[in-house]
C-alpha positions in Angstrom: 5.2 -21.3 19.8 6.4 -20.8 16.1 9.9 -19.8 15.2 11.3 -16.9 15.7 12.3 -16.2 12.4 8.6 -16.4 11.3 7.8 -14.1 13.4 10.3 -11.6 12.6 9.3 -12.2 8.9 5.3 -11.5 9.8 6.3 -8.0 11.4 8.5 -7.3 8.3 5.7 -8.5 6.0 3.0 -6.3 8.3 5.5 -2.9 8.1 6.3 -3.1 4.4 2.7 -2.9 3.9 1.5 -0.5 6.0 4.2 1.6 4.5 3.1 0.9 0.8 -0.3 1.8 1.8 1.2 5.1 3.4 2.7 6.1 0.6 0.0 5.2 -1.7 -2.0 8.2 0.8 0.6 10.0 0.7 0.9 10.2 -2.9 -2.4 10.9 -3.3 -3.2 13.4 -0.8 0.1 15.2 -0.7 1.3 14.7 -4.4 -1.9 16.2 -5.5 -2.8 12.8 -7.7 -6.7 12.7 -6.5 -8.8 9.9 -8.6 -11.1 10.6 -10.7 -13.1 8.2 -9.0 -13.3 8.6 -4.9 -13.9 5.0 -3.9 -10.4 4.7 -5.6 -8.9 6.6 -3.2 -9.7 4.0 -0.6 -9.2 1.1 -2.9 -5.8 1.8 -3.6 -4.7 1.9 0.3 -6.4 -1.2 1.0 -5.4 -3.4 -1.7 -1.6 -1.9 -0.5 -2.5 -3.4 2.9 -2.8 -7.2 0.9 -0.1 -6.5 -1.9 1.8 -4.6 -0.5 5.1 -3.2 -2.7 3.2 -5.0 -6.0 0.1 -2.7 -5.0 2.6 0.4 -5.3 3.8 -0.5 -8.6 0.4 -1.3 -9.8 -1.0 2.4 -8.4 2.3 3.9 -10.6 1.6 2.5 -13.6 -2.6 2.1 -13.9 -3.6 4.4 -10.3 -2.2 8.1 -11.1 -4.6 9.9 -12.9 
């Protein structure tokens, strides 16, 4: 059984990803900042899923058309 704070870190790792990729969508979707390219729009959530916040900063500064 691992620790406990391991696995409290995991969930915390698993929800600040899931809410970068969210607001990536969000961002897109809602904010009205579509890609110029469409696969991006699905490249940008996903790589959020594996970066998480560093995928946010990334979409700010080289994503937004």
């Amino acid at each position: 059984m691992p620790p406990t704070w391991l696995i409290v870190l995991s969930w915390a790792a698993l929800a600040i990803s899931f809410a970068s990729a969210a607001w990536i969508i969000a961002d897109i979707y809602g904010g009205g900042y579509r890609q110029r390219m469409t696969v991006m729009e699905a490249v940008w959530p996903v790589t959020a899923l594996y970066f998480g916040p560093v995928a946010v900063v990334a979409y700010r500064a080289w994503g937004r058309p």
